[in-house]
PyMOL CGO cylinders between C-alpha atoms (Angstrom):
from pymol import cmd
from pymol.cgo import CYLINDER

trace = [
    CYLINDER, 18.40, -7.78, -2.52, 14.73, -7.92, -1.70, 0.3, 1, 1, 1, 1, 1, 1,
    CYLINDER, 14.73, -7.92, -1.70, 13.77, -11.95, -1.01, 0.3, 1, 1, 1, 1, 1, 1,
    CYLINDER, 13.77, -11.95, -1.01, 10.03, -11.28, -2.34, 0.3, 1, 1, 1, 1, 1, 1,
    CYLINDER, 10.03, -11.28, -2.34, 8.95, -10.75, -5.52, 0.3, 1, 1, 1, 1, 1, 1,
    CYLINDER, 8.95, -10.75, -5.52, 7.11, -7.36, -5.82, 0.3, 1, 1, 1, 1, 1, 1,
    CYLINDER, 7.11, -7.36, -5.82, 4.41, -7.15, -8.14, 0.3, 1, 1, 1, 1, 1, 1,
    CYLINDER, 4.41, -7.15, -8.14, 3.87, -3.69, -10.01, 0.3, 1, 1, 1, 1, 1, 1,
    CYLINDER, 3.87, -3.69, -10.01, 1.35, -2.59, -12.58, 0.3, 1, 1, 1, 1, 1, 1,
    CYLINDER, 1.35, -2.59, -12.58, 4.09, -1.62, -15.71, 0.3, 1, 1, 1, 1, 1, 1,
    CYLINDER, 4.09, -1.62, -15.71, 7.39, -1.53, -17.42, 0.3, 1, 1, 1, 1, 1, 1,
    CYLINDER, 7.39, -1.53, -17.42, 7.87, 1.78, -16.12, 0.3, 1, 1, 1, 1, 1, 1,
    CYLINDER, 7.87, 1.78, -16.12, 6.95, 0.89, -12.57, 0.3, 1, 1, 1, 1, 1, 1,
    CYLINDER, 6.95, 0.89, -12.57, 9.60, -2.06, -12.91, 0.3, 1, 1, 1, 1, 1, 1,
    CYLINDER, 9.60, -2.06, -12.91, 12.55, 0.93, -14.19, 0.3, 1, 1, 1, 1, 1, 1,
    CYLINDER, 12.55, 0.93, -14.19, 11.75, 2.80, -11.03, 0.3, 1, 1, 1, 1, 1, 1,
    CYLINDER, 11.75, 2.80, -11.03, 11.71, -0.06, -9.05, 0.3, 1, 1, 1, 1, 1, 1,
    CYLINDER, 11.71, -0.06, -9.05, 14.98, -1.19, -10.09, 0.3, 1, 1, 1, 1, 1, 1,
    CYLINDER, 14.98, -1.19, -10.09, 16.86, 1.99, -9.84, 0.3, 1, 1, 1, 1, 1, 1,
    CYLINDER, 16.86, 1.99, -9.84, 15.64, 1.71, -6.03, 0.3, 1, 1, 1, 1, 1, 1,
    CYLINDER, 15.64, 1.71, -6.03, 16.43, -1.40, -5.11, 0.3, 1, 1, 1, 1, 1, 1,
    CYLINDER, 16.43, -1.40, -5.11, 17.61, -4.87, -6.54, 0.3, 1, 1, 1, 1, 1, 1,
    CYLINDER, 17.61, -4.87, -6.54, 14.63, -6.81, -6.63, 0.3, 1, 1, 1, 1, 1, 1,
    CYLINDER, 14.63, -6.81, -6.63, 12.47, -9.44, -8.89, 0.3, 1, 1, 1, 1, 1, 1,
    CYLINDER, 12.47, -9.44, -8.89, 9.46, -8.00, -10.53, 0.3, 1, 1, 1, 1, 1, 1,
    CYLINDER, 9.46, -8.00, -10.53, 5.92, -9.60, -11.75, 0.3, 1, 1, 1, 1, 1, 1,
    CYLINDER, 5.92, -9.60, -11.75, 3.92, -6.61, -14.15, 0.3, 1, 1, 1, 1, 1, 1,
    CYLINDER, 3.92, -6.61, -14.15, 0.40, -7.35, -14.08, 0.3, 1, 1, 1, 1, 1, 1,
    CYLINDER, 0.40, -7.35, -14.08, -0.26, -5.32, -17.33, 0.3, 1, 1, 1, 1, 1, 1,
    CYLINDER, -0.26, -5.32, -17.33, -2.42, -2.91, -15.41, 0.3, 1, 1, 1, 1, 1, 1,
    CYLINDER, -2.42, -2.91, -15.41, -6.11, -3.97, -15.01, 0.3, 1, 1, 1, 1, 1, 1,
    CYLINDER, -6.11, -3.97, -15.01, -5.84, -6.43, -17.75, 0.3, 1, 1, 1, 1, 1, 1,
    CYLINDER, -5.84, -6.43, -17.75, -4.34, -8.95, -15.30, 0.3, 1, 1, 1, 1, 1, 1,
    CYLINDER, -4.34, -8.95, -15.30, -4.65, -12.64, -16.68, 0.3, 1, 1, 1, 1, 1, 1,
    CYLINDER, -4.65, -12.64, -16.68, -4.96, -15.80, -14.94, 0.3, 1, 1, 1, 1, 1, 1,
    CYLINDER, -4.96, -15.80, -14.94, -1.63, -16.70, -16.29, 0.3, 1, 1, 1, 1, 1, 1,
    CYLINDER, -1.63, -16.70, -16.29, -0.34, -13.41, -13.96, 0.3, 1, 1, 1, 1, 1, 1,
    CYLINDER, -0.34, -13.41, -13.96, -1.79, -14.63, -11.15, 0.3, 1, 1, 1, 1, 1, 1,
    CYLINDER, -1.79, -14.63, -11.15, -1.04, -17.89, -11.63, 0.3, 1, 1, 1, 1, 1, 1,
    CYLINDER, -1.04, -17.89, -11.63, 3.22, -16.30, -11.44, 0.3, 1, 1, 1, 1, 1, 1,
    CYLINDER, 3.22, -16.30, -11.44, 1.93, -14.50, -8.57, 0.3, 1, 1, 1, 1, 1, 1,
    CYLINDER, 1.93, -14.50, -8.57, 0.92, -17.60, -6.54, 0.3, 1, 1, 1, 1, 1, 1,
    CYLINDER, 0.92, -17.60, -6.54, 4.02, -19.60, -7.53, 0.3, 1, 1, 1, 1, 1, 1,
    CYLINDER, 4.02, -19.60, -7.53, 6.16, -16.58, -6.26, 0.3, 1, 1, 1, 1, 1, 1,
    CYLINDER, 6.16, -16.58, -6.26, 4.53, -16.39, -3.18, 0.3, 1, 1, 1, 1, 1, 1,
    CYLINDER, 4.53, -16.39, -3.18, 4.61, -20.09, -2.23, 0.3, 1, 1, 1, 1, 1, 1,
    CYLINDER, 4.61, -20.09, -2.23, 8.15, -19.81, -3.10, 0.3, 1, 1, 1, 1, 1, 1,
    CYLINDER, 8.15, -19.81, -3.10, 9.65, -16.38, -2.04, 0.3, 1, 1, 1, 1, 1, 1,
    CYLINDER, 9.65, -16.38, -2.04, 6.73, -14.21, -0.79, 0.3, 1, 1, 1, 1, 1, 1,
    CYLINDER, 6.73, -14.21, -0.79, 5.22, -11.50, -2.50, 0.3, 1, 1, 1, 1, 1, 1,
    CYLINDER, 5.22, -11.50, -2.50, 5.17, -7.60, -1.96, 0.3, 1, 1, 1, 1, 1, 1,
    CYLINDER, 5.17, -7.60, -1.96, 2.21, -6.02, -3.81, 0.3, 1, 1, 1, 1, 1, 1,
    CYLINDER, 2.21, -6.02, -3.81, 3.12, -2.37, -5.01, 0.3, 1, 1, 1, 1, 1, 1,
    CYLINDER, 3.12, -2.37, -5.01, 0.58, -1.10, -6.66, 0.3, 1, 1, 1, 1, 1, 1,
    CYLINDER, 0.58, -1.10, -6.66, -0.26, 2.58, -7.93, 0.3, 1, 1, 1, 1, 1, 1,
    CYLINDER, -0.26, 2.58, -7.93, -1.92, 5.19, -5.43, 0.3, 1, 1, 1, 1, 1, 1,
    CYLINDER, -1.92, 5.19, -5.43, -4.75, 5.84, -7.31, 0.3, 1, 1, 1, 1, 1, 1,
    CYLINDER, -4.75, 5.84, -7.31, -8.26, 3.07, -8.41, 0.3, 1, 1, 1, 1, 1, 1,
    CYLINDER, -8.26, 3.07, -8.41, -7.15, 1.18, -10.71, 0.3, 1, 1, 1, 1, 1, 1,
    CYLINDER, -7.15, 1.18, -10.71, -4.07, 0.47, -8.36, 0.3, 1, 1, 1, 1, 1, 1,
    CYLINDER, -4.07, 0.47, -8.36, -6.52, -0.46, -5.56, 0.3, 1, 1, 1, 1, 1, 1,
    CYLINDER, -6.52, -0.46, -5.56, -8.69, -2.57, -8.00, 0.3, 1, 1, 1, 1, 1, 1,
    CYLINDER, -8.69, -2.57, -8.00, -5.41, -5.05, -8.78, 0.3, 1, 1, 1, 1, 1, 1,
    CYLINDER, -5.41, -5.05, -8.78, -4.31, -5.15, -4.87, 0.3, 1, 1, 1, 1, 1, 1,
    CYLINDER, -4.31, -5.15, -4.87, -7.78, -6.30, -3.89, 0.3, 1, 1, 1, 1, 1, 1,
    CYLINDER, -7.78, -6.30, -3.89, -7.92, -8.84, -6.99, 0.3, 1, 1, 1, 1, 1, 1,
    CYLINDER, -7.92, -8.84, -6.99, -4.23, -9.95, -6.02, 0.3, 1, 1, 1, 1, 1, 1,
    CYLINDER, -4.23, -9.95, -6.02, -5.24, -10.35, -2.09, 0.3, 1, 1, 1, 1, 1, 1,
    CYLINDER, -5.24, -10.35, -2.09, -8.67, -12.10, -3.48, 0.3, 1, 1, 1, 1, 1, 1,
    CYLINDER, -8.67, -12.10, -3.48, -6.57, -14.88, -5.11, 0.3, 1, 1, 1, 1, 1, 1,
    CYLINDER, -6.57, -14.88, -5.11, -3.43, -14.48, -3.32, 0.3, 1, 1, 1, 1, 1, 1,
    CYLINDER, -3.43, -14.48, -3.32, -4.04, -14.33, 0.26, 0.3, 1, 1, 1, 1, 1, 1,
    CYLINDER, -4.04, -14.33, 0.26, -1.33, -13.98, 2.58, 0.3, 1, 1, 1, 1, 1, 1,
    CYLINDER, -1.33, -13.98, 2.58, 0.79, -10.99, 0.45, 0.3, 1, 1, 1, 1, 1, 1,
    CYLINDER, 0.79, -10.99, 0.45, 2.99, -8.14, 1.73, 0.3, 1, 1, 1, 1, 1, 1,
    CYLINDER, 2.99, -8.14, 1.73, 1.89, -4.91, 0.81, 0.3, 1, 1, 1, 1, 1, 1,
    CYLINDER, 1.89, -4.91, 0.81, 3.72, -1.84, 0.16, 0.3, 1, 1, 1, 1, 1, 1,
    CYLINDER, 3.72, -1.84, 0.16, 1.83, 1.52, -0.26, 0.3, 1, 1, 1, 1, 1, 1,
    CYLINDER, 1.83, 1.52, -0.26, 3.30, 4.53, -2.00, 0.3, 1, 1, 1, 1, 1, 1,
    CYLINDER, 3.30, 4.53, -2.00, 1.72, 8.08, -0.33, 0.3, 1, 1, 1, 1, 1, 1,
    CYLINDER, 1.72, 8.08, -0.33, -0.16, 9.52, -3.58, 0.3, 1, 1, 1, 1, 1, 1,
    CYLINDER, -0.16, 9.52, -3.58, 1.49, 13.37, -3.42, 0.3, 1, 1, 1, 1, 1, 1,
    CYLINDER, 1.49, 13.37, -3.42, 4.85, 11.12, -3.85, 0.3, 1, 1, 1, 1, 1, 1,
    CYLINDER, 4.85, 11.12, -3.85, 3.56, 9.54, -7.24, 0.3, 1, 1, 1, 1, 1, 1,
    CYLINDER, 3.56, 9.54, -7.24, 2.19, 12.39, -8.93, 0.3, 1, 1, 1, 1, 1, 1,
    CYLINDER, 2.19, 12.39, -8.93, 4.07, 13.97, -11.73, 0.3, 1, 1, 1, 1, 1, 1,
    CYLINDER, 4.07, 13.97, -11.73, 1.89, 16.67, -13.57, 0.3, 1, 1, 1, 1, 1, 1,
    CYLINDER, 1.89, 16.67, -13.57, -1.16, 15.02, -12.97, 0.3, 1, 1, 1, 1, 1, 1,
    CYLINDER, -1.16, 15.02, -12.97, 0.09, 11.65, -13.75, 0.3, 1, 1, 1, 1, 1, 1,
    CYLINDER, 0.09, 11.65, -13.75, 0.01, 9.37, -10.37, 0.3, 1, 1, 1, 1, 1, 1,
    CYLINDER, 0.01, 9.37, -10.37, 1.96, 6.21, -10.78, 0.3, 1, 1, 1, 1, 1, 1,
    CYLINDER, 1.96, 6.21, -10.78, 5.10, 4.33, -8.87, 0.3, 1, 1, 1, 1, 1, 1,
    CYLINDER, 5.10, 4.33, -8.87, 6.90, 5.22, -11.85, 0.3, 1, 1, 1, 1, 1, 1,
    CYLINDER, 6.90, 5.22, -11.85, 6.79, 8.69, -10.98, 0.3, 1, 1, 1, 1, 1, 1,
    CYLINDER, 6.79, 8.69, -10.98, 8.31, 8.46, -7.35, 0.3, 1, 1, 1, 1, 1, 1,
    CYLINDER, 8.31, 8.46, -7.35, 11.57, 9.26, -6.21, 0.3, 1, 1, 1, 1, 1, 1,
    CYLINDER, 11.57, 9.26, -6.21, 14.63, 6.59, -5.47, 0.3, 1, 1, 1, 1, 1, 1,
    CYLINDER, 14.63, 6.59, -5.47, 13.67, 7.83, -1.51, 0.3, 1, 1, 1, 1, 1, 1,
    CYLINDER, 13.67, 7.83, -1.51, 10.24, 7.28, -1.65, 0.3, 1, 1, 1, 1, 1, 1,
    CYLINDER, 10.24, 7.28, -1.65, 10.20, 4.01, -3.09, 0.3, 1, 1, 1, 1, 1, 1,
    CYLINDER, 10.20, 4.01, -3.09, 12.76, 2.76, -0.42, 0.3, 1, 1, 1, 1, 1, 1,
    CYLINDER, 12.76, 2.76, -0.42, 10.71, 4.57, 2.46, 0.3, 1, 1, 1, 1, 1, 1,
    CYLINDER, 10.71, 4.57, 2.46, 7.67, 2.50, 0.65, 0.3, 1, 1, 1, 1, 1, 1,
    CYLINDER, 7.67, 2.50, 0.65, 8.87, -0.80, 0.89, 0.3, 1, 1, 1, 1, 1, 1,
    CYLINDER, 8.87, -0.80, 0.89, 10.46, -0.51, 4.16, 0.3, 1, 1, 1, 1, 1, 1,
    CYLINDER, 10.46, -0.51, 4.16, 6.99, -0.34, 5.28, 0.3, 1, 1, 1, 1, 1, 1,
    CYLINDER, 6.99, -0.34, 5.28, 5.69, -3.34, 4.08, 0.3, 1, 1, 1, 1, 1, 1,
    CYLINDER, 5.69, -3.34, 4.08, 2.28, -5.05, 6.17, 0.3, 1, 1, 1, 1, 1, 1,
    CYLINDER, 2.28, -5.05, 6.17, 1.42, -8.31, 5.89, 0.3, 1, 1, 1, 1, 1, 1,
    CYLINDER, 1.42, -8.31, 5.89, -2.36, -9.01, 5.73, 0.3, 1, 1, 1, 1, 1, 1,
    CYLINDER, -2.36, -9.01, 5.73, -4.05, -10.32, 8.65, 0.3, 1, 1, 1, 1, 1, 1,
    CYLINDER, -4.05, -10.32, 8.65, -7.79, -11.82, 8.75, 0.3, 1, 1, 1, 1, 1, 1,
    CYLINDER, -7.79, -11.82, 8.75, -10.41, -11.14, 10.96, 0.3, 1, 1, 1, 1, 1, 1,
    CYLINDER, -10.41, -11.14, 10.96, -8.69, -8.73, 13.21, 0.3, 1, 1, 1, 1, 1, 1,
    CYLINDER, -8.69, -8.73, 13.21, -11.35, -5.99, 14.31, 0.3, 1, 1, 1, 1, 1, 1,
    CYLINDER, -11.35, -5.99, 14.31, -8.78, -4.17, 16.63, 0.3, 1, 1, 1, 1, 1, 1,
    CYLINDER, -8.78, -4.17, 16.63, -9.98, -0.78, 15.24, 0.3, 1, 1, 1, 1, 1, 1,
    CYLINDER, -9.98, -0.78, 15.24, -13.78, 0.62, 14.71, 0.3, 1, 1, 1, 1, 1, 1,
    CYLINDER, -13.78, 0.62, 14.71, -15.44, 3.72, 13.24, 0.3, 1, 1, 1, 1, 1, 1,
    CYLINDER, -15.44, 3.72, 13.24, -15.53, 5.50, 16.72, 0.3, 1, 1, 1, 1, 1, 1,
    CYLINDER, -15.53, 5.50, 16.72, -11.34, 5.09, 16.62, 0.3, 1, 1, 1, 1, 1, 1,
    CYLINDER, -11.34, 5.09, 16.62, -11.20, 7.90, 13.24, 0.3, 1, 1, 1, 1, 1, 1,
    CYLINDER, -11.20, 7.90, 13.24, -14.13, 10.07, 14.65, 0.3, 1, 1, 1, 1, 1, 1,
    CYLINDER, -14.13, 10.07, 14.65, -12.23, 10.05, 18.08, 0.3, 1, 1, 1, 1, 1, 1,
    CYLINDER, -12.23, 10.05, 18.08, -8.99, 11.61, 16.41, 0.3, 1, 1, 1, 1, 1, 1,
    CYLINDER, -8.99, 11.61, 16.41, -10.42, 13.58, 13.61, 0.3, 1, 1, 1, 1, 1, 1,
    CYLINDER, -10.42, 13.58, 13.61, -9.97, 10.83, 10.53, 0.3, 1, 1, 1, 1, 1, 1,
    CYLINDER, -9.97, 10.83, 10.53, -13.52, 10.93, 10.25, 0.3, 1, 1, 1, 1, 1, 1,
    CYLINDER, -13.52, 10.93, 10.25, -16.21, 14.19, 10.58, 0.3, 1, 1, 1, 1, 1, 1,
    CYLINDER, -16.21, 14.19, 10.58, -13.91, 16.55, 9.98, 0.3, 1, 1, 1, 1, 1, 1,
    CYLINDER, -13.91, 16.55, 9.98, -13.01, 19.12, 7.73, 0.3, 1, 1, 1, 1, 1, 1,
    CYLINDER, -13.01, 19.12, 7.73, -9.39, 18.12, 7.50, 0.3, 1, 1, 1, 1, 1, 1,
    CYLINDER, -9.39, 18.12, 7.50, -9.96, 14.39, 7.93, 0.3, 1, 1, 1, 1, 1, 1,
    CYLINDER, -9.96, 14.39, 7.93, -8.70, 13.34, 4.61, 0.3, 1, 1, 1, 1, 1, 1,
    CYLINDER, -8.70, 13.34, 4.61, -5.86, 14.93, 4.78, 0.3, 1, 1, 1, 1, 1, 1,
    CYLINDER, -5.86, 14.93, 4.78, -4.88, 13.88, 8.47, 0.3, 1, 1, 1, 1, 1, 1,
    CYLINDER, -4.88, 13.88, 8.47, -5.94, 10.42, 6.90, 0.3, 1, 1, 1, 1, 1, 1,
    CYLINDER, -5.94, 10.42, 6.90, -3.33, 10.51, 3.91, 0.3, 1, 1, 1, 1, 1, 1,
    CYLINDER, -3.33, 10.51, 3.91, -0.59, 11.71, 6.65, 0.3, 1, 1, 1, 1, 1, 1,
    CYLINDER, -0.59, 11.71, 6.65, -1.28, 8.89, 9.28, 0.3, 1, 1, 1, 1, 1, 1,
    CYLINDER, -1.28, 8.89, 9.28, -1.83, 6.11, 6.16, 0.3, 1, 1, 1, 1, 1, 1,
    CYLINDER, -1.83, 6.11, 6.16, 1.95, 7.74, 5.30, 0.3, 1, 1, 1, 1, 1, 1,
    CYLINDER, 1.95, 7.74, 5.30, 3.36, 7.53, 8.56, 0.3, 1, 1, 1, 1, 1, 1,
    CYLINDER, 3.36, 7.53, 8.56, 1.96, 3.79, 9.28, 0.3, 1, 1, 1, 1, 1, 1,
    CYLINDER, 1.96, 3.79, 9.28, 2.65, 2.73, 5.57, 0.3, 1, 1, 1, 1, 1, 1,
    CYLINDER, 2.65, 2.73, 5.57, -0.93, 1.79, 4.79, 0.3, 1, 1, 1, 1, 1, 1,
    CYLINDER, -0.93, 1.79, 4.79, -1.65, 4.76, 2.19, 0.3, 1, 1, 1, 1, 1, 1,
    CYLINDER, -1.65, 4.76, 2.19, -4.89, 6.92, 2.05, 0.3, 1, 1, 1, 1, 1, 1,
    CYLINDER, -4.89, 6.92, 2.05, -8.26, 5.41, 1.72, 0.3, 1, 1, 1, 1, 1, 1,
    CYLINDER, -8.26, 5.41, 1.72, -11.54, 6.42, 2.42, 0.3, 1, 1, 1, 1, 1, 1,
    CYLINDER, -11.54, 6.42, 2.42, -12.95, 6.10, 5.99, 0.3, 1, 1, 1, 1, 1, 1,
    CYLINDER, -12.95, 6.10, 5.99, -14.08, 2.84, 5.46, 0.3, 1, 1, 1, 1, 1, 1,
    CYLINDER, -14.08, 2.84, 5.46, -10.69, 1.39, 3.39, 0.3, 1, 1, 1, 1, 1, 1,
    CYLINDER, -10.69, 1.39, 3.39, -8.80, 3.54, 5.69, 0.3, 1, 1, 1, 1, 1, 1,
    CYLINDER, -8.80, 3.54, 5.69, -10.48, 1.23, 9.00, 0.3, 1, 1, 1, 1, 1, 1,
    CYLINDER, -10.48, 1.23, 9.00, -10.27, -1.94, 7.33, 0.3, 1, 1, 1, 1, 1, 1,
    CYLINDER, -10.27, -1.94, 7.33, -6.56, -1.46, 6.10, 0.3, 1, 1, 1, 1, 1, 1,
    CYLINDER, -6.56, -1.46, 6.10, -5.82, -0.62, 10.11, 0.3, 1, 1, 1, 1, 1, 1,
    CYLINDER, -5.82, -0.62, 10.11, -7.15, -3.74, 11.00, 0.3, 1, 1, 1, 1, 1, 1,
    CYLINDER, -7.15, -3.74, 11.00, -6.37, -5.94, 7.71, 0.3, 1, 1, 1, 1, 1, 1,
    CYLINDER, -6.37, -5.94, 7.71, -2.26, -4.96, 8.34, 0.3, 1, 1, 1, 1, 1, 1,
    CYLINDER, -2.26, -4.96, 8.34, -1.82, -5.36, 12.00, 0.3, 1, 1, 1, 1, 1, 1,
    CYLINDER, -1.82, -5.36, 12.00, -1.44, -1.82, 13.33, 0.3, 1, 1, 1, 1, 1, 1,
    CYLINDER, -1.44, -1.82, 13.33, -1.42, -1.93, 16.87, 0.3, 1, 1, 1, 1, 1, 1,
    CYLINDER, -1.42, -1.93, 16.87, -3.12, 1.06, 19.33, 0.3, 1, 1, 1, 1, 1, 1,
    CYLINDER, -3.12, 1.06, 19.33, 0.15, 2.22, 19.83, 0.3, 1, 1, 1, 1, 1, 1,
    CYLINDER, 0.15, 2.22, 19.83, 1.41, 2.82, 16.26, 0.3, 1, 1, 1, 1, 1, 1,
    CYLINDER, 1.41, 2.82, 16.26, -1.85, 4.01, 15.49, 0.3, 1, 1, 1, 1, 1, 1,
    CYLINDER, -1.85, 4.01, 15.49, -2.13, 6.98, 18.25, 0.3, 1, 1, 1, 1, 1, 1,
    CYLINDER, -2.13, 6.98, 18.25, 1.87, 7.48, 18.32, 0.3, 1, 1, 1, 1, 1, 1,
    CYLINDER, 1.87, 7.48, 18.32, 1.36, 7.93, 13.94, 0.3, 1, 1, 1, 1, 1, 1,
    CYLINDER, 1.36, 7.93, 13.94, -1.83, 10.22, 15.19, 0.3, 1, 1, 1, 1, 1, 1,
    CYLINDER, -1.83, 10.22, 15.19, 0.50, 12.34, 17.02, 0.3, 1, 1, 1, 1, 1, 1,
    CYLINDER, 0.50, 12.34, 17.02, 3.48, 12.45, 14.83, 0.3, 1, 1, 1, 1, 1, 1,
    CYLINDER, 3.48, 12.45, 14.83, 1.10, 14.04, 11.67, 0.3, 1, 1, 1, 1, 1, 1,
    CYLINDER, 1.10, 14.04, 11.67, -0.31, 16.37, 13.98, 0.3, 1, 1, 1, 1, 1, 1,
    CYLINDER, -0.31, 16.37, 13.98, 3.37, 18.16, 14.66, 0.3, 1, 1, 1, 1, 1, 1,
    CYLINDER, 3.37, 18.16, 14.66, 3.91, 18.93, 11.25, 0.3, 1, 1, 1, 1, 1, 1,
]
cmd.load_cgo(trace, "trace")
């Protein structure tokens, strides 16, 4: 049993959830998340902690960022986006039993005004200026559980979640081999 609550977008993110792992759920209704929602949210995180688990994809990254806004101090999971698509559907509710595990046993916890990391850090290793950058940036954001992003999400979510040097360059390495 998972002690947070996780907080996912839909029913159907919930059902996949659930056949993963034995957990509480909050749905925010997608985008149309009410004050009443967030209101659950806070409770359960004063009182259990909360994992946000949102989808891969905008309007996933739109509820995270309202959720952290009025929520501060949330776990996040992040769910690679080639593991949530089905057809061209991209949602939680399309990942695997394996992948949804893998997801939350990578959950960050948000830290403020860390500026470990800097632009020159993805230009140094090829995350930024490169051909291939966004896809080396989808495979390290995988490895360290963070999930793809821009340049600029990408560098914030190192720094936002605590990724040390060493988990950065050693996740660097590790996408390179394959």
């Amino acid at each position: 049993m998972i002690k947070e609550i996780i907080v996912v977008e839909g029913k159907d993110d919930v059902a996949a959830v659930k056949r993963a792992v034995d957990a509480e759920l909050i749905t925010t209704s997608g985008l149309g998340i009410t004050d009443k929602t967030i209101e659950k949210i806070k409770t359960a995180a004063k009182n259990r902690g909360v994992i946000v688990f949102t989808d891969p994809d905008y309007a996933g990254e739109k509820i995270r960022k309202i959720i952290s806004q009025k929520v501060p101090g949330c776990k996040h999971a992040f769910l690679p986006r080639e593991l949530a698509m089905k057809d061209k559907d991209i949602g939680i509710e399309n990942a695997s039993v394996e992948a949804i595990r893998d997801a939350l046993s990578k959950v960050k916890t948000e830290v403020f005004g860390r500026n470990e990391f800097t632009m020159d850090d993805l230009y140094k290793y090829g995350l930024l200026g490169e051909e291939n950058s966004s896809i080396l940036r989808d495979k390290v954001g995988a490895i360290l559980g963070i999930g793809y992003g821009n340049g600029k999400q990408f560098l914030n979510r190192l720094n936002r979640y605590g990724i040390t040097r060493e988990e950065y360059e050693s996740a660097i390495k590790k996408s390179k081999e394959n």
